[in-house]
N, C-alpha and C positions, 0 to 999 in steps of 0.2 A: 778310576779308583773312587771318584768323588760318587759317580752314579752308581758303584758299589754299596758306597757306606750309604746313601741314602735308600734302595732297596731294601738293606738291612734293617734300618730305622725306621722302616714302614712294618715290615715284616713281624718287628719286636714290638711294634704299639700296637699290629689289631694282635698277637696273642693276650698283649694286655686286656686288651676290652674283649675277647672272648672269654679268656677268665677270668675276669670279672661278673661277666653276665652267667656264669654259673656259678658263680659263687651265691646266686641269691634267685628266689620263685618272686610271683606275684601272687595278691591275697589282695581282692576287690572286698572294699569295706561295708558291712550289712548293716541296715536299720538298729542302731541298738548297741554296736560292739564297742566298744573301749580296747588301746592298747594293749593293757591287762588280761582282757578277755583273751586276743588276738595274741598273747606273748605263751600265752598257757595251753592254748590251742595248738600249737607250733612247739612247744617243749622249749622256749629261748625264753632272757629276761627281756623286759623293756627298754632297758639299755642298748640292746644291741638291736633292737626296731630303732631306737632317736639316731644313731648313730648313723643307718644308712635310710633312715627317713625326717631329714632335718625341716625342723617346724611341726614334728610328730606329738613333740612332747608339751605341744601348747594347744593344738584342736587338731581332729581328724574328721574325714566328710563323707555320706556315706555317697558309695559309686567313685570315688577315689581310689586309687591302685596303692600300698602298702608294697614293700618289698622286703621278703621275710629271707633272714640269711639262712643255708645250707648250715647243717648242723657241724660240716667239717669248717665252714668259715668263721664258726663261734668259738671252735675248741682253742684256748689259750694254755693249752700243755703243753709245757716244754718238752723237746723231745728225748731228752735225758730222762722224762719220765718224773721227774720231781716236780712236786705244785709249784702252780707257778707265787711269785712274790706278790701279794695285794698291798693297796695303797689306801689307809684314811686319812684323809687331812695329812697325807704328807707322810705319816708315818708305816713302816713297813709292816704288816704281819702276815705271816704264813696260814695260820690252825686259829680255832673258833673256841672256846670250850664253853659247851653247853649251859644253859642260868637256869635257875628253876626259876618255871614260866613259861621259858621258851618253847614254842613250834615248826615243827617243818614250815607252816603257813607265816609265821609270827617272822622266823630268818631269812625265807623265800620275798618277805615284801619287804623288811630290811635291808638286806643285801643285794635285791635287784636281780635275783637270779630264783628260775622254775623250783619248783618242788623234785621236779624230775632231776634237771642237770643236780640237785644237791644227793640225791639216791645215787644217781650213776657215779658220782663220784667218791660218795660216802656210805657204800653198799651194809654198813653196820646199824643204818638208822632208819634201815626200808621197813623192817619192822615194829619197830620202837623208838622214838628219841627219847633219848635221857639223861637227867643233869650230869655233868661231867661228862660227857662224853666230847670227843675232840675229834670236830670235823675238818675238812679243808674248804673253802668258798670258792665257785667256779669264777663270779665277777662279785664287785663290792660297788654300791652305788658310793658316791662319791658326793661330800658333803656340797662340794660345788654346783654339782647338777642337780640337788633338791633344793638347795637354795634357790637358785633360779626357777626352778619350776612352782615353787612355793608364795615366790614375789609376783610371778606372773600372777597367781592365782587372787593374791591382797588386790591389785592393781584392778583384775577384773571385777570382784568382786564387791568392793567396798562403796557403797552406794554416795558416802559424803564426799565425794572425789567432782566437782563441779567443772566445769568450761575452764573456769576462772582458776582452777587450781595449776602450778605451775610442774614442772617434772621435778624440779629442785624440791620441790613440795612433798612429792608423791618420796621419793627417796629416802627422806628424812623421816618418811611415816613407816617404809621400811625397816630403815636402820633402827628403829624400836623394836623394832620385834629378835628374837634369837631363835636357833633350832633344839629342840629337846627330842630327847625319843622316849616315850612312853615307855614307864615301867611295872613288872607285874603288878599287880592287885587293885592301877590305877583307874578308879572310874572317872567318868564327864563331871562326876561332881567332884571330887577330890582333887580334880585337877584345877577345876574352878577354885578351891580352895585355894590351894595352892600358888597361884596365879593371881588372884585377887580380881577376878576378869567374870563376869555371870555365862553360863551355860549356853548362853543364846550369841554373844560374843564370840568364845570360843568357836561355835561352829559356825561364825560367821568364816572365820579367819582360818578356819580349818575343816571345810563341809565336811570332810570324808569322816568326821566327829558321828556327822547325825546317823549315821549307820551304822557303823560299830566302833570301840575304844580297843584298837588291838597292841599287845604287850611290844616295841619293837619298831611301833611305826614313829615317822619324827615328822611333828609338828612345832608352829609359831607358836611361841609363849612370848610376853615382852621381857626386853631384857634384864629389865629390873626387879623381874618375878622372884619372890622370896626363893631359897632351894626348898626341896621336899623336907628335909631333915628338921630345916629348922620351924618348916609349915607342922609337921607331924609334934614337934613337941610343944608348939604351940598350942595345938589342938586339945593335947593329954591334958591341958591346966584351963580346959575350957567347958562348955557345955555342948560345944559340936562334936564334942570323943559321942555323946550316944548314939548322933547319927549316923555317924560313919560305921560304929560298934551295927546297929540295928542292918545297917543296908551291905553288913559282908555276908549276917545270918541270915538271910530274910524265914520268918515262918520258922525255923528253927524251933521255935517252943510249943509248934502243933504236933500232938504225938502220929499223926497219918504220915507227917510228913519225914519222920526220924528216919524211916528206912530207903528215902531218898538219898537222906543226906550223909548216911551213913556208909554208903557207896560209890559215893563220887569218884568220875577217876579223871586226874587232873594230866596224866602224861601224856592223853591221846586227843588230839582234836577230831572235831567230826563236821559236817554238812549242812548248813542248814538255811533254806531259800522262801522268801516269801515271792509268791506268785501275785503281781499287782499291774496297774496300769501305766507304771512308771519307771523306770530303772534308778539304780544308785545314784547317778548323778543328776537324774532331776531333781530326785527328792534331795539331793543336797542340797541343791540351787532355789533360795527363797525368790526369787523371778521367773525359773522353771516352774515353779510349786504353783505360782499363783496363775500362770498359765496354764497347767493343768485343768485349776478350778475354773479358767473362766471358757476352757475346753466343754467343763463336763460338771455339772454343783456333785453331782452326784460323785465323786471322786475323793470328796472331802472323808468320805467314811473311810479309805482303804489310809489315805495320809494320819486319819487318827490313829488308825489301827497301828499303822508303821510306828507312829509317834510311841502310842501304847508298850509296844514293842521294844523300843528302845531303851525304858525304864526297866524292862526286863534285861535287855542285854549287859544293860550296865552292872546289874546287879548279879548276873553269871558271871561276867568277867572281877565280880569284889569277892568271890569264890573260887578265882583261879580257874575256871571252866576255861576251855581252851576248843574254839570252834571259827569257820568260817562264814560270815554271813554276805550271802549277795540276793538281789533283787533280780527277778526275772519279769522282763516285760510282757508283757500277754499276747501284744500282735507278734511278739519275733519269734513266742513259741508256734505257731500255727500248729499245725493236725500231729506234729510230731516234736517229743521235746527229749535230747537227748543229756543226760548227766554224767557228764566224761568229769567224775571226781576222785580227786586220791586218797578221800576218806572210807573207812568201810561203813560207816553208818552216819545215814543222812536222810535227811525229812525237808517236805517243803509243805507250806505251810498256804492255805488256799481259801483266802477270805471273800466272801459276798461276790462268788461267780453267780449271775444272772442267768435263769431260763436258755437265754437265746445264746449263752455260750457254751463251747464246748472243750471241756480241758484236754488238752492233746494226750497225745499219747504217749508214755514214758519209757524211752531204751537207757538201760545202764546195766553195767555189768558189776553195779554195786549193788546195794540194798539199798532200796526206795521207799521211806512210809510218806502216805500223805494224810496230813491234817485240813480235817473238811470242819471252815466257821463258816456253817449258814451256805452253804454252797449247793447240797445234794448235788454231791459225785456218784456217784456207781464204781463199783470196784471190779478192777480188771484182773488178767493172768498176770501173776507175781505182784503187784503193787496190793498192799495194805490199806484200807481206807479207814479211818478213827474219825468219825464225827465226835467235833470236842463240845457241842453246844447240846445238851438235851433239850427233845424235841416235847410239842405241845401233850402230844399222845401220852409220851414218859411221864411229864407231871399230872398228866390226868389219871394213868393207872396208876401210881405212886400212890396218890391221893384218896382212891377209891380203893386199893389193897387195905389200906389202912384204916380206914371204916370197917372194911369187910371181917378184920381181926379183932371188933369191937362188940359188945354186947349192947348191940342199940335197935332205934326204929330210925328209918333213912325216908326221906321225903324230899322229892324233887320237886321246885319251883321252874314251872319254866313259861316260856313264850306261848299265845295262844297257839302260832301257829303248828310248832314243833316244839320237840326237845332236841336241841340240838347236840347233845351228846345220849340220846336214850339209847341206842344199842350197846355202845361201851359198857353205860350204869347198867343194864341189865343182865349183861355178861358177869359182870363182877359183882354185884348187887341184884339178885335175881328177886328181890321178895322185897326192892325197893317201891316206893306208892309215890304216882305222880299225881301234882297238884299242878292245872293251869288255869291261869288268868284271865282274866277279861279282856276284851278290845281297851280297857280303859287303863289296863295295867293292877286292877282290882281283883282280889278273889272274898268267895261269902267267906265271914269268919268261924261260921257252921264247918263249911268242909274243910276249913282246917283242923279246926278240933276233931273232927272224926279221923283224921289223919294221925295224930298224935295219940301216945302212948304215955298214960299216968306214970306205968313200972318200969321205965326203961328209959338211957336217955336218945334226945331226940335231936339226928342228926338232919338237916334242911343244906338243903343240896339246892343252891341257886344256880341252874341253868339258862343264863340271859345276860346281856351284853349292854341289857338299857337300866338306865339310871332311875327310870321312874319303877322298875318293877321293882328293883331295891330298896327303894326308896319304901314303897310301898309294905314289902315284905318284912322287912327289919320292923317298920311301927308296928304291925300285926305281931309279930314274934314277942318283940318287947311286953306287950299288953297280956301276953298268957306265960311270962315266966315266974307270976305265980302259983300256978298251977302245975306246970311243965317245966321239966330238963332240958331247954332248948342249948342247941349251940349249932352257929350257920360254917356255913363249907361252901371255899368255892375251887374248884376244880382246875380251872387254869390263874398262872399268876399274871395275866394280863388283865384280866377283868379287873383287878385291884387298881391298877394305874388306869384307868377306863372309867373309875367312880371319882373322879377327882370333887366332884361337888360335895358329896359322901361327907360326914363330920365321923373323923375314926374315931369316936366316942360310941357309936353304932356298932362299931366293930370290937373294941372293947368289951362292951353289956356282953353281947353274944359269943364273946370267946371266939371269934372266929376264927376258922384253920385253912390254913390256902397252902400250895405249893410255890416255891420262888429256886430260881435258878441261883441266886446271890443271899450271902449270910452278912443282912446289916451290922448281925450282933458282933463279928468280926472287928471292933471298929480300931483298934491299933492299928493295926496292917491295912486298913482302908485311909487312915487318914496319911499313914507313911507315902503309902503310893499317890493322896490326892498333894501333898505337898512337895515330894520332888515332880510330880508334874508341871507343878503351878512354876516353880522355880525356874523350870528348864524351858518351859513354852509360855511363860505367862497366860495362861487360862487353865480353868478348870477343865480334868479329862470328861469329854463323853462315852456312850456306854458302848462305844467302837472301840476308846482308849481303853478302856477297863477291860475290855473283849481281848485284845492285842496285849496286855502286858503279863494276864491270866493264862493265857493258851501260849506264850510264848516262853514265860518263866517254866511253866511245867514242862512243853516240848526240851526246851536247854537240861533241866534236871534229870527227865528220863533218857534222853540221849547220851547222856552222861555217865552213865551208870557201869558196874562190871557187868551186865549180861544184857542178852538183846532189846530192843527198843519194844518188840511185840511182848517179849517177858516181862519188863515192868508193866504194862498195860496187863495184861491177864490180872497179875498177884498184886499190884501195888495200888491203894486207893490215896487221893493225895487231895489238899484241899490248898488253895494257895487265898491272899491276899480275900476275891471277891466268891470265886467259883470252889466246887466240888469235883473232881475226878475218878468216875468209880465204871471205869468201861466192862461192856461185856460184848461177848463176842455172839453176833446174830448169823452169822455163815463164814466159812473160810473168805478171811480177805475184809470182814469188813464187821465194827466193831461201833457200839454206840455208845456214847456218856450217858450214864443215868444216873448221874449223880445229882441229886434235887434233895433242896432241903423243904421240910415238913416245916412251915411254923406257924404258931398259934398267938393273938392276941389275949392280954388276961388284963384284967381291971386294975388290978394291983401293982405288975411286973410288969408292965408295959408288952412286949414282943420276947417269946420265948420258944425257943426249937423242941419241938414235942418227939422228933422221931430220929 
């Protein structure tokens, strides 16, 4: 009898362990993945990864094995068919009802559960979420298990923590801190407000800050942080209501931009990826960060760009814009990159890919645009390509149409050896007169004057990149404008930053007219942006930062919109903060910004936009 019941008791533990080992696969971990990635990939939350991978929820390694559950060992339906009972903090609730603000994306990272499992079980919100609407929650992450994953994160993180410091120590640095969940309309600065903590703080003690503010997620605040309510009316009886007022509208009082903003649509989130050398979590990690740099100097531009970027996002999310942002590393995409998303429109965004790289190739069975900064992509079958930066050539034609529509005489200055734009100028300028210089950077002031026209005025077209022929050409000019209607033109807006010796008093006398990618005269909305910069990163943006928060803010507004992402581009011309937005379409698939402003130097008015 005994060797009975013991047979049986064998019999009954390996069926245990054989269902158990089907109740879950294996998923070997790739260069690059996060939990999140791995949970979404799989249709489960991350909950139910920590659960049957303990020590998941604190680092994962890559070439480690992951054990991802069967999708019947995650179902928690009771078989009565009734939802099951969720628990927060202890207390029971069933149903969810919808906040305005809220997203599929926004309750999917709150609640610890897919985008998917929340459709299969709430098959009314597959195609819309909307306020009021009342869902049921597959699992509820649980204040406890963020808490601890949150402390882990202070502990690792926080760089004043020495040898010398004791755990008793570390605890009580803890205990300062409480959990908050982010609410609509809040950005990285208002929280900061809020909080009484500077920006750079904050995303010390909360990295997942530096890459987006999303409505829902629950971050450290200390505990003694003012509430929102009584921050907000503080605010009302101060001088900081205009910044806040300023950074929910941004650009709001540019009339190009009215018909952006006049179409926002706030219920539907969408896509949207910056392609770089880093994923989310390095650039969260100021130790990662600085390891990148001392990887590659060269890398500093894509982190401004990011940074850039951020001050945009902030400023979609003080507009209720409702999007998902993640980083894509550039080795894990290799020759093929696919976009398994559950938004229907989505954009990635493709900054200062070099020569010798080659952007993969993109499968989804959603819609894909990509946004080309300084890249030169090529545009494939199905993908959209929008170079957001106009090119040298645009501001040169720009430039020379605009002469062309003038009743003048055009006179090219250029280098002995060539002119380095003379086929262009004479495509567009056919009856233009070229004048070149000496080995000495001298010409006779005989043939200029034969050059020049008493009854007409007289446009001088400097083709040369050297300081001395400017130099030279401007005193000659000067010396015959009593005589002559002179005014100088230069063709591309690099040669202006290239004359840096140059006294723009030069450029004044002669009226000069140049093409520039950026409208100084802008200067509200440029100083808005250089000073929540300043705030957030302590330094002044560079023209990677300005790059990044221009191409980023427009991307978030036209994605945003009621009708497609390629139909704002055709119809919609938009100017934000630094840059111009006025694309057109050069062949199916692929689309250029020519958006360049015209501007003129005048003795009086200092810098004025002529066109």
């Amino acid at each position: 009898m005994g060797r009975l019941f013991t047979l049986i008791l064998i019999l009954a533990l390996n069926c245990n362990v054989i269902f158990a080992q089907e109740n879950y696969k294996e998923h070997v971990i790739k260069n690059g993945e996060t939990v999140y990635m791995i949970s979404r990939q799989y249709g489960i939350s991350p909950n139910s990864l920590f659960e049957l991978n303990p020590g998941s929820e604190q680092v994962i390694y890559v070439g480690s094995i992951l054990r991802i559950p069967n999708s019947s060992s995650t179902n928690n339906t009771p078989r009565n068919n009734k939802p099951a009972v969720k628990t927060v903090n202890g207390d029971a609730i069933k149903n969810y009802v919808v906040q305005e603000g809220d997203t599929k994306f926004s309750l999917s990272r709150r609640f610890g559960v897919s985008i998917n499992k929340l459709e299969q079980q709430n098959p009314h919100i597959r195609n819309m979420l909307q306020t009021g609407h009342i869902i049921n929650l597959d699992k509820f992450k649980t204040k406890e298990t963020t808490t601890a994953n949150i402390n882990e994160t202070v502990i690792k993180e926080t760089d004043t923590i020495t040898d010398n410091t004791t755990i008793k120590e570390v605890k009580t640095k803890i205990n300062e801190y409480k959990d908050y969940v982010i609410e609509p309309k809040q950005t990285l600065y208002s929280i900061s407000m809020m909080t009484g903590m500077s920006t750079e703080e904050l995303i010390t003690l909360n990295p997942q800050l530096r890459t987006a503010v999303v409505t829902g997620d629950i971050i450290k605040i200390p505990t003694n942080a003012t509430q929102a309510k009584d921050v907000k009316n503080t605010l009302n009886n101060s001088d900081s209501t205009k910044n806040i007022k300023a950074e929910k509208v941004p650009n709001i009082k540019n009339n190009n931009n009215k018909a952006l903003y006049a179409n926002l649509v706030k219920s539907t989130a969408n896509g949207i990826y910056f392609y770089t050398p880093f994923s989310s979590e390095e650039f969260s990690s100021p130790k990662d960060r600085q390891k990148i740099l001392e990887t590659n100097t060269d890398y500093k531009k894509y982190i401004d760009f990011v940074q850039g970027a951020q001050i945009a996002i902030d400023s979609a999310k003080a507009l209720k814009l409702e999007f998902d942002v993640t980083l894509i590393k550039k080795n894990i995409a290799e020759s093929k990159l696919t976009v398994d998303s559950p938004y229907s429109k989505n954009v990635i965004l493709v900054p200062f890919l070099d020569g010798d790289s080659k952007f993969p190739e993109i499968k989804s069975d959603k819609t894909v645009s990509i946004i080309d900064i300084k890249s030169n992509l090529n545009s494939s079958e199905n993908i959209n390509i929008y170079k957001s930066i106009p090119s040298d050539t645009i501001q040169k034609t720009k430039t020379l149409n605009y002469l062309a529509q003038q009743d003048a005489n055009t006179v090219v200055v250029s280098d002995l050896d060539k002119a380095k734009n003379k086929t262009l100028i004479k495509k567009i300028l056919p009856n233009s007169k070229f004048l070149k210089v000496n080995s000495s950077g001298f010409f006779d002031s005989e043939k200029l004057k034969n050059t020049l026209d008493k009854t007409k005025l007289n446009y001088i077209v400097l083709d040369s990149e050297k300081t001395i022929i400017l130099l030279n050409t401007t005193t000659a000019l000067m010396k015959e404008l009593s005589e002559y209607d002179i005014q100088l033109v230069m063709i591309e807006s690099e040669l202006i930053s290239k004359q840096g010796e140059v006294s723009e008093m030069r450029f004044k006398i002669l009226k000069l007219i140049f093409p520039s990618t950026t409208n100084s005269l802008n200067k509200s909305d440029i100083i808005d942006f250089e000073n929540k910069y300043k705030t957030i990163f302590d330094t002044a943006p560079t023209e990677n930062s300005i790059l990044g928060f221009n191409v980023t803010l427009d991307v978030l507004l036209r994605i945003s919109q009621d009708s497609s992402f390629e139909e704002t581009i055709s119809n919609t011309i938009s100017t934000q903060s630094h840059l111009k937005f006025e694309y057109k379409k050069i062949r199916d698939g692929y689309y250029l910004n020519t958006g360049i402003y015209l501007m003129q130097y005048n003795s009086e008015e200092g810098l004025l936009e002529i066109d």
